[in-house]
Steps between C-alpha positions, in 0.01 A plus 500: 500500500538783753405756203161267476480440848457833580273596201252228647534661812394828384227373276375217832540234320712173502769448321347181288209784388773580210520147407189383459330442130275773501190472324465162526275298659695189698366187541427332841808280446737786445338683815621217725769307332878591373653192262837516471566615147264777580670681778559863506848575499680803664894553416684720710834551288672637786428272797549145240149386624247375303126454656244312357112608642366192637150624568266666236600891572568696809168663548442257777668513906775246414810492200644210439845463326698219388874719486734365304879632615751514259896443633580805682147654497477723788122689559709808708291630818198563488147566712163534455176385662343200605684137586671231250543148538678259304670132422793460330449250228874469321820597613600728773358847562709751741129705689655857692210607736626808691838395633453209477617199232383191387616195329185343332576151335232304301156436715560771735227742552468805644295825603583856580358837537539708175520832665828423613771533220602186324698362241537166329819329298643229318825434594525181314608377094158378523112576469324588800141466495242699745137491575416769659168586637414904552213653741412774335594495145815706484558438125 
């Protein structure tokens, strides 16, 4: 993703401009509506995350990401641009903002700036599952 990431940066485009069908013309429904069984999904092999586009593309101002943490999945720091929000849905997500740590059970929300480096983990057996909500698209 970093490889793409900064490909798209160099070209000034998003990152969801390498996803889309090309060519073809999208209907009103698929301009406004993600089902379910028709998310986009992004594996990152490393981290043990899978995320699952939960708007159209990311040509617009906001992603949206339902995560889905594996056991021991660990994101590493990071930083980039822009602020992220989120609600924990299942399980129990460990957020590092800066210095400091958070235990994030089931219904807990949160918001951060994502200039500042950040990292998120499962430290449970279990499935942990994210939204997340990102001002501007950093994927």
């Amino acid at each position: 993703m970093a490889s793409l990431k900064a490909i798209s940066d160099a070209l000034g485009v998003q990152i969801g401009y390498f996803f889309d069908e090309a060519g073809q013309r999208i209907s009103a429904e698929h301009k406004i509506v993600v089902r379910e069984g028709a998310r986009q999904k992004l594996r990152y092999a490393k981290t043990g995350v899978l995320d699952e586009l939960l708007v159209p593309d990311l040509n617009g101002p906001i992603e949206m990401l339902m995560s889905y943490y594996l056991p021991g999945a660990d994101t590493e720091f990071y930083s980039h641009v822009g602020v992220e929000a989120g609600l924990v849905v299942q399980g129990e997500l460990e957020l590092t903002v800066g210095n400091d740590v958070f235990i994030l059970k089931e219904g807990d929300s949160f918001t951060f700036r994502s200039t500042e480096m950040h990292r998120s983990r499962n430290l449970s057996d279990k499935e942990v599952r994210v939204v997340w909500v990102i001002t501007p698209p950093a994927f």
